[in-house]
N, CA, C and O atoms as CSV, one atom per row, in Angstrom:
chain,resi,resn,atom,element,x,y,z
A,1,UNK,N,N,22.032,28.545,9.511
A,1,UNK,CA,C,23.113,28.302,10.443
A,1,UNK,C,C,24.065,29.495,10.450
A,1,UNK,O,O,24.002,30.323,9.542
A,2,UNK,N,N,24.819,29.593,11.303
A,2,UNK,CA,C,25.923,30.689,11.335
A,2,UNK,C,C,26.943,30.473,10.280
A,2,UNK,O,O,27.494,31.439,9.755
A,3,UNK,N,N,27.191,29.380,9.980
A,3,UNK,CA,C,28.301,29.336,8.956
A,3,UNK,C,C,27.646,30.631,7.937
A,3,UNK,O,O,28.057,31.768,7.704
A,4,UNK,N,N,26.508,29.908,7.496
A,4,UNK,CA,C,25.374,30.319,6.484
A,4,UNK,C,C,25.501,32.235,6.649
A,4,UNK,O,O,25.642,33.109,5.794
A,5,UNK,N,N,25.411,32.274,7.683
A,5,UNK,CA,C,25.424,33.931,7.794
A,5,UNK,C,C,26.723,34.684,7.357
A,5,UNK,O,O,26.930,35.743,6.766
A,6,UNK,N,N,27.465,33.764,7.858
A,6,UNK,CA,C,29.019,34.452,7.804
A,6,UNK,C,C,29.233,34.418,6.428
A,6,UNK,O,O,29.724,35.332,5.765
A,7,UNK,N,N,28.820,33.255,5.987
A,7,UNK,CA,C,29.082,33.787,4.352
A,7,UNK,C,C,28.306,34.664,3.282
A,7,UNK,O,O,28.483,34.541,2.070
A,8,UNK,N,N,27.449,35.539,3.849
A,8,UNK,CA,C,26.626,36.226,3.089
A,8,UNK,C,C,27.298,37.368,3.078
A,8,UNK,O,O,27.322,38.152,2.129
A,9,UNK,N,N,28.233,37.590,4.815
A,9,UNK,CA,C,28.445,38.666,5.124
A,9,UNK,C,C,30.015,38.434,5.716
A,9,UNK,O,O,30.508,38.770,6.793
A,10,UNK,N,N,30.640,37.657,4.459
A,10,UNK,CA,C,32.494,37.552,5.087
A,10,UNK,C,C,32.995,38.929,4.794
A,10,UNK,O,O,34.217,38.796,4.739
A,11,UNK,N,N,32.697,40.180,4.578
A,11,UNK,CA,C,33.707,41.016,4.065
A,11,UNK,C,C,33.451,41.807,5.908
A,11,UNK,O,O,34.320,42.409,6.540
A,12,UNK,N,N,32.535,41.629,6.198
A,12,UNK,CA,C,32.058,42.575,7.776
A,12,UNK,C,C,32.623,41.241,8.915
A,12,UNK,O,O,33.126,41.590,9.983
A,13,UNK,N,N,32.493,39.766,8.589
A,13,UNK,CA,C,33.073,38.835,9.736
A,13,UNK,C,C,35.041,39.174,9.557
A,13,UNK,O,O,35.822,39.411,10.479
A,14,UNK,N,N,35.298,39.092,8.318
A,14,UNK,CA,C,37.046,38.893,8.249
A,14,UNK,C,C,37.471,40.321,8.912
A,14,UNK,O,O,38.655,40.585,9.116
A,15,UNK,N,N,36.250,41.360,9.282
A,15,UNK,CA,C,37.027,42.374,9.855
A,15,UNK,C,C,36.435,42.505,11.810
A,15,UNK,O,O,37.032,42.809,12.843
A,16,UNK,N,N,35.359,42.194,11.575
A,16,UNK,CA,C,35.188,41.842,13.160
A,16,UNK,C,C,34.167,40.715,13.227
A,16,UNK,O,O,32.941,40.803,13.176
A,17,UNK,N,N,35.237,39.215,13.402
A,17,UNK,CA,C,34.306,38.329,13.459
A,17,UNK,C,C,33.521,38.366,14.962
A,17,UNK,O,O,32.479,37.815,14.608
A,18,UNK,N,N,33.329,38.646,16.388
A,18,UNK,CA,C,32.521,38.855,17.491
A,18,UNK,C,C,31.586,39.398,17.358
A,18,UNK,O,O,30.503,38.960,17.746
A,19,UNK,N,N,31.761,40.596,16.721
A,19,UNK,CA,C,30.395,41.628,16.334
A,19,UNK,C,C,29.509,41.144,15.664
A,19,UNK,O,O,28.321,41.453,15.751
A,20,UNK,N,N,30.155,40.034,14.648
A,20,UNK,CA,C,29.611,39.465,13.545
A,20,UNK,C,C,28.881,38.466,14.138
A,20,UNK,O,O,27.812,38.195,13.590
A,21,UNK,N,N,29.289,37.649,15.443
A,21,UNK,CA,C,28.391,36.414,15.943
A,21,UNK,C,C,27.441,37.135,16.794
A,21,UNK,O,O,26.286,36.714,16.723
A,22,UNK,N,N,27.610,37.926,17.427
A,22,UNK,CA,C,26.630,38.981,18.181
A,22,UNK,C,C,25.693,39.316,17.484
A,22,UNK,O,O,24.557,39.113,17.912
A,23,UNK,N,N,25.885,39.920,16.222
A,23,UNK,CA,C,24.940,40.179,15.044
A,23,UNK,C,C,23.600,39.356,14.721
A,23,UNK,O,O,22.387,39.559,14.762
A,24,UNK,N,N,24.763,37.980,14.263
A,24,UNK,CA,C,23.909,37.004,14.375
A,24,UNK,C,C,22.590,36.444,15.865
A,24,UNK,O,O,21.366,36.581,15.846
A,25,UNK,N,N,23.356,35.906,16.841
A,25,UNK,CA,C,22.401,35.676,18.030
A,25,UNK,C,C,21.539,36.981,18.341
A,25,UNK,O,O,20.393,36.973,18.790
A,26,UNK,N,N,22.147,37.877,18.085
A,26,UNK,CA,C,20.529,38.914,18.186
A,26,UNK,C,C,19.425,38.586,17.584
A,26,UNK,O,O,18.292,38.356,18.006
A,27,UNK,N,N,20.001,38.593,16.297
A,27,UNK,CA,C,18.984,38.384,14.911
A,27,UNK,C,C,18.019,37.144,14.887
A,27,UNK,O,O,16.882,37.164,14.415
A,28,UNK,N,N,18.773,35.827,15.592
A,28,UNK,CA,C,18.456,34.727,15.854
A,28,UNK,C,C,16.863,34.623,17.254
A,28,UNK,O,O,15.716,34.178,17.224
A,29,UNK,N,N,17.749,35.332,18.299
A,29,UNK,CA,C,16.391,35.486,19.341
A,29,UNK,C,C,15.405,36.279,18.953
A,29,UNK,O,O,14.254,35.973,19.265
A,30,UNK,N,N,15.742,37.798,17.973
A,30,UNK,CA,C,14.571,38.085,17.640
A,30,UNK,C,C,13.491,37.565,16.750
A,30,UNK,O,O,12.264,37.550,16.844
A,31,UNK,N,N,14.551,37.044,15.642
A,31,UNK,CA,C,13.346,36.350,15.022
A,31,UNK,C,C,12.651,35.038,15.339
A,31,UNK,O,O,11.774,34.658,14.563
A,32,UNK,N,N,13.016,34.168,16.612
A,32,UNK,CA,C,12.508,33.289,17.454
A,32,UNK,C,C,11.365,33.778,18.095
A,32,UNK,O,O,10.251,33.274,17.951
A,33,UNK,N,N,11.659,34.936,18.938
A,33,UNK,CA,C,10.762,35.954,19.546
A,33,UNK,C,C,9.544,36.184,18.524
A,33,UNK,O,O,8.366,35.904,18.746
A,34,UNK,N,N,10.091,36.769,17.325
A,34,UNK,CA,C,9.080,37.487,16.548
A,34,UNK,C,C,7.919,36.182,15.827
A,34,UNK,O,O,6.702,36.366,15.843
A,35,UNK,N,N,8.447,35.120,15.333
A,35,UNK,CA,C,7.653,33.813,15.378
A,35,UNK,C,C,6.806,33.062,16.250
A,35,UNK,O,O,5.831,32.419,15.861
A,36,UNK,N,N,7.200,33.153,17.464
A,36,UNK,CA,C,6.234,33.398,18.603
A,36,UNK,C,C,5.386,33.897,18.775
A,36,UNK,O,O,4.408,33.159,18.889
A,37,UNK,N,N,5.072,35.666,18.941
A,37,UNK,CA,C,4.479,36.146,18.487
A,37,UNK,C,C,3.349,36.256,17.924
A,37,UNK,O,O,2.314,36.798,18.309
A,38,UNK,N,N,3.772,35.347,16.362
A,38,UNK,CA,C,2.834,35.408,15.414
A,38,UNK,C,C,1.948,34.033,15.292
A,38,UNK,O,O,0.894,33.739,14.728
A,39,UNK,N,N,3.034,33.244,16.213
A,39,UNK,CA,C,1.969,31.886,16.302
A,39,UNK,C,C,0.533,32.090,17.441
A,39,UNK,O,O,-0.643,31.733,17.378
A,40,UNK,N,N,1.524,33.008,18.664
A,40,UNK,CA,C,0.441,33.536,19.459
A,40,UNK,C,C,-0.414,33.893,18.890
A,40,UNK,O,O,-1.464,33.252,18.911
A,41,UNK,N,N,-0.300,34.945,18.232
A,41,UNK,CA,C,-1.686,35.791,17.119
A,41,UNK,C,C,-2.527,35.123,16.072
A,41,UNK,O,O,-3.635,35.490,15.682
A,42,UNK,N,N,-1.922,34.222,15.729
A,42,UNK,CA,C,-2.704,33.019,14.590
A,42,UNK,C,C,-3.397,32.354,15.995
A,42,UNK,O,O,-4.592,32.647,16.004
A,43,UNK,N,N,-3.159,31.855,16.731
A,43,UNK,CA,C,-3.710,30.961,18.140
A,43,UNK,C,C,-5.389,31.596,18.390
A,43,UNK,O,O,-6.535,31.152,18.336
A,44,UNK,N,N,-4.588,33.122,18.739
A,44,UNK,CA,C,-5.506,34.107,19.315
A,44,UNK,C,C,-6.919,34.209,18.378
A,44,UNK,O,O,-8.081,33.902,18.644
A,45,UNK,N,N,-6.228,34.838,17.036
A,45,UNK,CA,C,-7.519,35.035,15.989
A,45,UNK,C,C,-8.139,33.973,15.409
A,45,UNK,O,O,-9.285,34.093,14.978
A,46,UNK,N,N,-7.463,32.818,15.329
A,46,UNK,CA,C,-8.956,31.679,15.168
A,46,UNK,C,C,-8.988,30.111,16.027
A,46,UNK,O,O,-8.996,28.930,15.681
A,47,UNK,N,N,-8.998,30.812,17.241
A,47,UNK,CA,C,-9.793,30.175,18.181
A,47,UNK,C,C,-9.198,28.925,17.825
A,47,UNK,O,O,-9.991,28.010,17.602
A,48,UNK,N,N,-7.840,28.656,17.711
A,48,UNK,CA,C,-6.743,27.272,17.295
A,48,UNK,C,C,-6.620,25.943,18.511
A,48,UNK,O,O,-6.496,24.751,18.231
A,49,UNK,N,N,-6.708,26.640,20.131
A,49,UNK,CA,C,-6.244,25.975,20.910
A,49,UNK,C,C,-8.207,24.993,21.248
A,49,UNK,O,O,-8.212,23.849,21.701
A,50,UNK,N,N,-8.986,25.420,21.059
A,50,UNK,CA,C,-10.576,24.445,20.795
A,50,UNK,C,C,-10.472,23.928,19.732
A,50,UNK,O,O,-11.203,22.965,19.498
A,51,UNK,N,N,-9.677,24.316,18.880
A,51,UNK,CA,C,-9.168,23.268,17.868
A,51,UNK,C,C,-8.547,21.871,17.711
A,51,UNK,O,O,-8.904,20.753,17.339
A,52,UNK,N,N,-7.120,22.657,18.314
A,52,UNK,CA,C,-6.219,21.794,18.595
A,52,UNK,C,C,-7.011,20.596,19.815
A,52,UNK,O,O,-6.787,19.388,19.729
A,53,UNK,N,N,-7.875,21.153,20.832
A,53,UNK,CA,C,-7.873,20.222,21.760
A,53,UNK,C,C,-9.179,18.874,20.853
A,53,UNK,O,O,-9.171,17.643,20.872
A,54,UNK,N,N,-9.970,19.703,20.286
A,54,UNK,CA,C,-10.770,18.671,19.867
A,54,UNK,C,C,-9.820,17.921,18.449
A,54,UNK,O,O,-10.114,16.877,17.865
A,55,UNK,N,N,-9.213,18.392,18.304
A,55,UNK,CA,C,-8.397,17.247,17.477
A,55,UNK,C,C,-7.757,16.080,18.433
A,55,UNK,O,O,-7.867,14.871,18.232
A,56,UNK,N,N,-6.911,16.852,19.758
A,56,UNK,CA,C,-6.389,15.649,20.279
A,56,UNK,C,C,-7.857,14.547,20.868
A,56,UNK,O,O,-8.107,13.454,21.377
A,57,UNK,N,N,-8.221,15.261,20.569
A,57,UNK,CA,C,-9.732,14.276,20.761
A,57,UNK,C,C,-9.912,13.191,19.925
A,57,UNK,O,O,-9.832,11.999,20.221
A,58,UNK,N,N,-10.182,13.740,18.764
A,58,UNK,CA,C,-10.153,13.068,17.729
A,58,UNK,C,C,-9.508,11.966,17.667
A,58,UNK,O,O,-9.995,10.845,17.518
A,59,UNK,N,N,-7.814,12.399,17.838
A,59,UNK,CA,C,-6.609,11.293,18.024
A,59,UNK,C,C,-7.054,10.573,18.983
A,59,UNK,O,O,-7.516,9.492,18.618
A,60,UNK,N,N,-7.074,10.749,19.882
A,60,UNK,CA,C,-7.434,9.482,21.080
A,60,UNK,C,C,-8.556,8.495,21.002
A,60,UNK,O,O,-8.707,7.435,21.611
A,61,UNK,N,N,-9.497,9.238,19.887
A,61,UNK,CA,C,-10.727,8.299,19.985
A,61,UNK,C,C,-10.210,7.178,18.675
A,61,UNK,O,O,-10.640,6.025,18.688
A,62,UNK,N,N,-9.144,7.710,17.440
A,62,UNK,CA,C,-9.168,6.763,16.837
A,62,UNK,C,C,-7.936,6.097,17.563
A,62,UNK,O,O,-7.212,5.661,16.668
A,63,UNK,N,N,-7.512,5.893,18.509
A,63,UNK,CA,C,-6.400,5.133,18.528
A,63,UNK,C,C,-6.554,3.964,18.714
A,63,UNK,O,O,-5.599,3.202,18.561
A,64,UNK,N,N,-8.178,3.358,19.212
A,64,UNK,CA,C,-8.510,2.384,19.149
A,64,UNK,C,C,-9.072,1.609,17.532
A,64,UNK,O,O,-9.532,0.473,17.426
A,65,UNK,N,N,-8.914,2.364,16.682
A,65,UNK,CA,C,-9.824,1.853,15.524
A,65,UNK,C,C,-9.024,1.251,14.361
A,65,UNK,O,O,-8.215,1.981,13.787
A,66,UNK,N,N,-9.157,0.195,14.033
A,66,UNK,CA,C,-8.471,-0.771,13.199
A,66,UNK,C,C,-8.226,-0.392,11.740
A,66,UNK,O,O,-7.256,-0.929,11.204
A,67,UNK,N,N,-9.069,0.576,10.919
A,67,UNK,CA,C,-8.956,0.524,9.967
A,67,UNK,C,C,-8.063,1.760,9.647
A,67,UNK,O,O,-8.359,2.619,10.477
A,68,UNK,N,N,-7.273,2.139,8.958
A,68,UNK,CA,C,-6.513,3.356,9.034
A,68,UNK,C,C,-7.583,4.744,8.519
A,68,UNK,O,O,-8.611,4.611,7.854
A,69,UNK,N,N,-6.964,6.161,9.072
A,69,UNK,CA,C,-7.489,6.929,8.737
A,69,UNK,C,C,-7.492,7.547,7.454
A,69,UNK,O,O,-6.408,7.827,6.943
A,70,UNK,N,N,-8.692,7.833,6.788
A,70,UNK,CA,C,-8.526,8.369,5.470
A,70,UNK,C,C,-7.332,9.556,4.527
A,70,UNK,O,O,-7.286,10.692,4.999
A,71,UNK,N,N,-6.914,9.425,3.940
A,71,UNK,CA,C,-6.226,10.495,3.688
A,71,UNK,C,C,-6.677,10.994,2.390
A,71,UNK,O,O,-7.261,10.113,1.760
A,72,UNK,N,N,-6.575,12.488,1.579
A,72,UNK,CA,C,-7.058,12.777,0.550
A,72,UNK,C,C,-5.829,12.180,-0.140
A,72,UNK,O,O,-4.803,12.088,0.535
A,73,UNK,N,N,-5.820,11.797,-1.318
A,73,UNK,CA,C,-4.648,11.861,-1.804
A,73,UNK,C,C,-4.131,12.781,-3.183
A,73,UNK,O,O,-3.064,12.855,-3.794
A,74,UNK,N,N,-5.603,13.493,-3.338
A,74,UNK,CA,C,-5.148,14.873,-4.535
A,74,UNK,C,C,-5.403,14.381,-5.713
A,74,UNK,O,O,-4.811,14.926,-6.644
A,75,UNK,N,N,-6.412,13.137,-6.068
A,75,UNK,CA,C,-6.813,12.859,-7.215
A,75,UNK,C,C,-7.780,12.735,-6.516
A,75,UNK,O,O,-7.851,12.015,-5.520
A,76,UNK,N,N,-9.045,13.766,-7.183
A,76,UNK,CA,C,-10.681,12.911,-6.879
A,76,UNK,C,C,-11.244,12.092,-7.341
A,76,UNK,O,O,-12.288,11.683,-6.834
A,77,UNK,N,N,-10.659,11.514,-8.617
A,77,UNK,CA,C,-11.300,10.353,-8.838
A,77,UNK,C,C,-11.001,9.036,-7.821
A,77,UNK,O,O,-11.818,8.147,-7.578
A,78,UNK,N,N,-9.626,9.131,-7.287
A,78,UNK,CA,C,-9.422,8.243,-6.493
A,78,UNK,C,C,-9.747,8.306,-5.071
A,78,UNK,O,O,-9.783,7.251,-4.438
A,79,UNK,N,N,-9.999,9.469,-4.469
A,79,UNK,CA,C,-10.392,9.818,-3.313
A,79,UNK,C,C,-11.749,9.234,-3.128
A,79,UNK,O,O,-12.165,8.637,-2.134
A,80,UNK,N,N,-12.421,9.518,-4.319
A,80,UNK,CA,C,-14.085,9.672,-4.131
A,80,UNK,C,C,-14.291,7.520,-4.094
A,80,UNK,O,O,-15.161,6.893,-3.490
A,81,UNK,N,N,-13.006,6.879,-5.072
A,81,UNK,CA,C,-13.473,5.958,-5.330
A,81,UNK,C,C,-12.904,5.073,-4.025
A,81,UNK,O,O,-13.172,3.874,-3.941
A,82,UNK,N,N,-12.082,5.772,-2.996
A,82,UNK,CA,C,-11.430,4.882,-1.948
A,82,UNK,C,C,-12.553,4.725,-1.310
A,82,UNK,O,O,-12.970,3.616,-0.973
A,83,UNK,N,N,-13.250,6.000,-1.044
A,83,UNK,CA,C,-13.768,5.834,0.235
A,83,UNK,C,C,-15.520,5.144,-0.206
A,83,UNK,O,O,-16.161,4.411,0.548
A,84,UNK,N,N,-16.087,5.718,-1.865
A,84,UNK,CA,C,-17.236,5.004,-1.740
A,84,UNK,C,C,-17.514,3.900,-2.123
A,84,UNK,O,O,-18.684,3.518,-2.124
A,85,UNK,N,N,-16.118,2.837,-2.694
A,85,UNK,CA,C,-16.348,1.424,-3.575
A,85,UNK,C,C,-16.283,1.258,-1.900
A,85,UNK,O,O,-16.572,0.062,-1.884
A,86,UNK,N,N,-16.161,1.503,-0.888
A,86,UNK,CA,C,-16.248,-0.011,0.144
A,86,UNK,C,C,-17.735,0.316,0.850
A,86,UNK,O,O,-18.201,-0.591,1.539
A,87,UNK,N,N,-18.518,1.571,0.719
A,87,UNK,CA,C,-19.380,1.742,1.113
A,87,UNK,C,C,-20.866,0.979,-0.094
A,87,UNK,O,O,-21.762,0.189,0.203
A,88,UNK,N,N,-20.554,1.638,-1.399
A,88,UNK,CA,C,-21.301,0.811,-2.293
A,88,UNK,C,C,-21.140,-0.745,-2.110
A,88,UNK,O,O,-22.165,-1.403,-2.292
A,89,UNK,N,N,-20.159,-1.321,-1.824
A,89,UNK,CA,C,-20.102,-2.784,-1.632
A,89,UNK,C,C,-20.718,-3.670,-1.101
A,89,UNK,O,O,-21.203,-4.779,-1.326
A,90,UNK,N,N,-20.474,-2.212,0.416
A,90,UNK,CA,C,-21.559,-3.103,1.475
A,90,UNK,C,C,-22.946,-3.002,1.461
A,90,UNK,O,O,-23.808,-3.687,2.012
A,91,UNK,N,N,-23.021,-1.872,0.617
A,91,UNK,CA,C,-24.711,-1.845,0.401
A,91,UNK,C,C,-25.476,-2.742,-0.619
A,91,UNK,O,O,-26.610,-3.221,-0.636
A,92,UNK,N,N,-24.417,-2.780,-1.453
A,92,UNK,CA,C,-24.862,-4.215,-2.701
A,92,UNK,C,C,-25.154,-5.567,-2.181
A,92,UNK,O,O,-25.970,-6.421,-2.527
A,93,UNK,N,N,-24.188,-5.517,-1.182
A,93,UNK,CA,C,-24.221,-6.792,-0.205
A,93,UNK,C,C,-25.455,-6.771,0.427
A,93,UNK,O,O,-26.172,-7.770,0.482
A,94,UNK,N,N,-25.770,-5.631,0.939
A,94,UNK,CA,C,-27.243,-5.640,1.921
A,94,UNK,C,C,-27.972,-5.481,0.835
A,94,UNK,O,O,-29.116,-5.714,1.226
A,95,UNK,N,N,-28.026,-5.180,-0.498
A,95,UNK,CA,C,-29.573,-4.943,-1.705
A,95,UNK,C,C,-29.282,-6.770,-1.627
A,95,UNK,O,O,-30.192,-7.324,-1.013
A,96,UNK,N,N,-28.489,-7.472,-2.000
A,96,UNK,CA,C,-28.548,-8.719,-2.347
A,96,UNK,C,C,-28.962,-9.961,-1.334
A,96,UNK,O,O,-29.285,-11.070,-1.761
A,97,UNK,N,N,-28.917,-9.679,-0.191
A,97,UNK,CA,C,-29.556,-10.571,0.927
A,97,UNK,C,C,-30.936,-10.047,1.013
A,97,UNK,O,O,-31.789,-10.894,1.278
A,98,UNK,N,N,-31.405,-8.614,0.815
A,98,UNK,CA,C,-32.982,-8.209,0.913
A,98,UNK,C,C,-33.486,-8.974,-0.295
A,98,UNK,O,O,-34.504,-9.665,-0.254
A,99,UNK,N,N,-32.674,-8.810,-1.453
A,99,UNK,CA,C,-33.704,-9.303,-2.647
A,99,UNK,C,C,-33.848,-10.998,-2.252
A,99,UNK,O,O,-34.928,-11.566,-2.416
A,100,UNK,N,N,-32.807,-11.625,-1.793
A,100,UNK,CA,C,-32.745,-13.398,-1.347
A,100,UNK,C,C,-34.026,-13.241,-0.739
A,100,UNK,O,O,-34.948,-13.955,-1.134
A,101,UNK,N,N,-34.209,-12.426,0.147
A,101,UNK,CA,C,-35.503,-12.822,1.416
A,101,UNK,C,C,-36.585,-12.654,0.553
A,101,UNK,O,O,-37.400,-13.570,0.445
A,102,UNK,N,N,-36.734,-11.469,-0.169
A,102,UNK,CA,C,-37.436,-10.841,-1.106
A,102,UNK,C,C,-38.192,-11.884,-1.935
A,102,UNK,O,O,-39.404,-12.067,-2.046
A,103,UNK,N,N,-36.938,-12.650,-2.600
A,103,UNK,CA,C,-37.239,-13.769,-3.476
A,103,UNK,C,C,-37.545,-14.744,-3.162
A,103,UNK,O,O,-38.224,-15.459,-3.899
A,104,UNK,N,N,-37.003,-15.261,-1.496
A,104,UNK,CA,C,-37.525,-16.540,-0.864
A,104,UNK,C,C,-39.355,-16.730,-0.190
A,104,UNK,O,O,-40.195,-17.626,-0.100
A,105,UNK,N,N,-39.216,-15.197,0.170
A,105,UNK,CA,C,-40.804,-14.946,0.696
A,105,UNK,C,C,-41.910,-14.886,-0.723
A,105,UNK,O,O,-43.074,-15.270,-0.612
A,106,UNK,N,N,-41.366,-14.367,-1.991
A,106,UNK,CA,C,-42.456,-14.186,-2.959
A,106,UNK,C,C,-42.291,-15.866,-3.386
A,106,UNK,O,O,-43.058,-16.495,-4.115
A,107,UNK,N,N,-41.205,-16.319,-2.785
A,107,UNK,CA,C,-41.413,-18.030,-3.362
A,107,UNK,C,C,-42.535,-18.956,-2.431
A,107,UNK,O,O,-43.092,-19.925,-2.946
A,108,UNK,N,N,-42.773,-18.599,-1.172
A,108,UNK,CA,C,-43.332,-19.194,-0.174
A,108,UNK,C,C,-44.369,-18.933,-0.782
A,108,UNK,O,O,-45.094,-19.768,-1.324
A,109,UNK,N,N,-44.541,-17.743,-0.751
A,109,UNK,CA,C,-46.350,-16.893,-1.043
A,109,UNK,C,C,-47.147,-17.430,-2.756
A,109,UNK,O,O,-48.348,-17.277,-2.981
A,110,UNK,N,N,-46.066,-18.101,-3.865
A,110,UNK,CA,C,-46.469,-18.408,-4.985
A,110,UNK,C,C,-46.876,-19.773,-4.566
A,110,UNK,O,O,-47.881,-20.234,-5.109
A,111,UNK,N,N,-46.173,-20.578,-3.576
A,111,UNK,CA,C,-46.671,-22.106,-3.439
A,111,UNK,C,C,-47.724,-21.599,-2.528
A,111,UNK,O,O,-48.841,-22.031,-2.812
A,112,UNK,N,N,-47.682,-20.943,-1.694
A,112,UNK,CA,C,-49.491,-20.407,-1.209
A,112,UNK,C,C,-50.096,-20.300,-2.136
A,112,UNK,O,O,-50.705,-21.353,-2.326
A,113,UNK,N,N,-50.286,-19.623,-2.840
A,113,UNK,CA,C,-51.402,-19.159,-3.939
A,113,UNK,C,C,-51.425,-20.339,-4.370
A,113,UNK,O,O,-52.450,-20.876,-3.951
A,114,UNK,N,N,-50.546,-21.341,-5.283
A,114,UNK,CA,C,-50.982,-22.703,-6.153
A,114,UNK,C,C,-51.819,-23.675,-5.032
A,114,UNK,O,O,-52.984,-24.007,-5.254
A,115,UNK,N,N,-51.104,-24.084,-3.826
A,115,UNK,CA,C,-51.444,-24.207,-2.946
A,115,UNK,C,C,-53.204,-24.119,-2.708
A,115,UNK,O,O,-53.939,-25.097,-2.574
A,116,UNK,N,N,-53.642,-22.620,-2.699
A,116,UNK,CA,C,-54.960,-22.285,-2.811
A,116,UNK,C,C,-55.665,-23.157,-4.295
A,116,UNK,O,O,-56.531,-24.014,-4.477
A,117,UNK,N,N,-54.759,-22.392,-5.114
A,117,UNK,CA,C,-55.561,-22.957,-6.644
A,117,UNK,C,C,-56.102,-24.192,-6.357
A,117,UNK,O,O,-57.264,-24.597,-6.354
A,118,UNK,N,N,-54.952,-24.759,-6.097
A,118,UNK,CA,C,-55.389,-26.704,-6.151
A,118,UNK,C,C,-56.565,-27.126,-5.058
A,118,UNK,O,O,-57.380,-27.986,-5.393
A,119,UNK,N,N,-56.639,-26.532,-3.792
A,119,UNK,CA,C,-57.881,-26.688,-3.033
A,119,UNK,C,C,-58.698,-26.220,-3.752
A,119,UNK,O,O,-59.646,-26.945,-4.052
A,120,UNK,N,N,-58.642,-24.934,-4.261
A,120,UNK,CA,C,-60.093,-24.362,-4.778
A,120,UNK,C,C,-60.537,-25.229,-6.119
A,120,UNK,O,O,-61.758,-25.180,-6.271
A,121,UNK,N,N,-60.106,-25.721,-6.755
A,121,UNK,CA,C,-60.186,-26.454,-7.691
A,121,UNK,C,C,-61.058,-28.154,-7.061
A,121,UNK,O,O,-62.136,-28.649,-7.390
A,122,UNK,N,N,-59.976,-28.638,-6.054
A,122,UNK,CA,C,-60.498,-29.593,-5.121
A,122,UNK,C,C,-62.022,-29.284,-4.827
A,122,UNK,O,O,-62.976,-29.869,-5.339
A,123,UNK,N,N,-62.059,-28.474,-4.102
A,123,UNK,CA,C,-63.660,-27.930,-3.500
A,123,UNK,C,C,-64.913,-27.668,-4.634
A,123,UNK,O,O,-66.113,-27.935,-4.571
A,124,UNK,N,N,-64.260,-27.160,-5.476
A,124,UNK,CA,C,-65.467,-27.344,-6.958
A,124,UNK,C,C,-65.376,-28.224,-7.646
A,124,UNK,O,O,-66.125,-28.120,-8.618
A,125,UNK,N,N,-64.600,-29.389,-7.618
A,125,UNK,CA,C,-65.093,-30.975,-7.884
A,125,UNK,C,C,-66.107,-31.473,-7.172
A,125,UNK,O,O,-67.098,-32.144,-7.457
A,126,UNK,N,N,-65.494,-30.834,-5.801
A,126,UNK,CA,C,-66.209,-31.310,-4.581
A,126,UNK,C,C,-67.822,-31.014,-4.851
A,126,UNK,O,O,-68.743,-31.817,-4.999
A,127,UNK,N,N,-67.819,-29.655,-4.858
A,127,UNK,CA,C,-69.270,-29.252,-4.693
A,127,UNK,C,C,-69.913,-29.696,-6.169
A,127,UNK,O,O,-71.050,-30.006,-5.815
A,128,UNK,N,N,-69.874,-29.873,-7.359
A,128,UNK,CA,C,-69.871,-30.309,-8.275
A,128,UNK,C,C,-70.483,-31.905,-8.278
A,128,UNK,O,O,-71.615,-32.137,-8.702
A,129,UNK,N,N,-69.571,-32.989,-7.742
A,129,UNK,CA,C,-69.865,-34.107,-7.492
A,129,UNK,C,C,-70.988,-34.192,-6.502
A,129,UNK,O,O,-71.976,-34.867,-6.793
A,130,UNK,N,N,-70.915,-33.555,-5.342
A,130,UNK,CA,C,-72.536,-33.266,-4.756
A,130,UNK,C,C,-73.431,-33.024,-4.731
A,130,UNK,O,O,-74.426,-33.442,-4.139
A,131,UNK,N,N,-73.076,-31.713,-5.900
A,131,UNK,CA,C,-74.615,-31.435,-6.832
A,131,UNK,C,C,-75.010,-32.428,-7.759
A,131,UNK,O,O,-76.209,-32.692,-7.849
A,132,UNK,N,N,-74.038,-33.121,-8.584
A,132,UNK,CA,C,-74.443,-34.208,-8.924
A,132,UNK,C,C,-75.366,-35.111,-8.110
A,132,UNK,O,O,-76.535,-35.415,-8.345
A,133,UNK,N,N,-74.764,-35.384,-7.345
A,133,UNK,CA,C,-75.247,-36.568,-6.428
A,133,UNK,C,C,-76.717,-36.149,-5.719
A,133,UNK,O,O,-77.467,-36.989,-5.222
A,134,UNK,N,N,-76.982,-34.788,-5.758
A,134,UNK,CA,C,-78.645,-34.012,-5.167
A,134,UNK,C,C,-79.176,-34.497,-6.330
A,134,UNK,O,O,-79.858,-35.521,-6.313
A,135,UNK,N,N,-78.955,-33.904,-7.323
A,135,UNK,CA,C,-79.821,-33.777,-8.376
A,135,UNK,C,C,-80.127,-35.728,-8.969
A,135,UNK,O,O,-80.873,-35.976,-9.916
């Protein structure tokens, strides 16, 4: 601020304070000017504004999305564990309904097989009692 200036430099304001605010607003537009500039040149050398636009991209596409956006928060143990305990979860969830089917189908297929046993067992009484009954 100007106060801020004037007091770095009260021995040159208490003798011409105008020169002294002049001083200042020069100093002020140039280095406005000169920040400009350099944002231009940061813009220029890496290709910022295909940046910037696919970010506002970005923004617009999540503005519909319910869950909030990730943030790092500078511990990786906690970063790594935000984002993969809800992904491991859901996959435990999907290993645990495959193994249900898993387990319900190898249950169907074991009363098949006994299923078989007990006919095949049936059928060689069967044929058994008939050969009896030839002979």
């Amino acid at each position: 601020s100007y106060q801020r200036f004037v007091s770095c430099y009260r021995c040159f304001y208490k003798l011409q304070p105008q020169l002294t605010r002049s001083i200042y607003d020069q100093f002020i537009s140039q280095l406005q000017a000169s920040i400009k500039e350099e944002i231009q040149e940061v813009k220029n050398e890496g290709n910022l504004e295909e940046l910037f636009s696919s970010l506002d991209k970005i923004v617009e596409e999540a503005k519909d999305r319910e869950e909030p956006a990730w943030r790092p928060s500078g511990i990786p143990e906690q970063d790594v564990r935000s984002t993969m305990v809800p992904y491991l979860l859901k996959h435990r969830s999907h290993l645990r309904r495959v193994l249900r089917e898993k387990q319900e189908e190898n249950r169907k297929v074991a009363e098949s097989v006994l299923m078989g046993r007990d006919r095949i067992a049936e059928l060689q009484q069967l044929i058994r009692a008939r050969q009896q009954a030839w002979q």
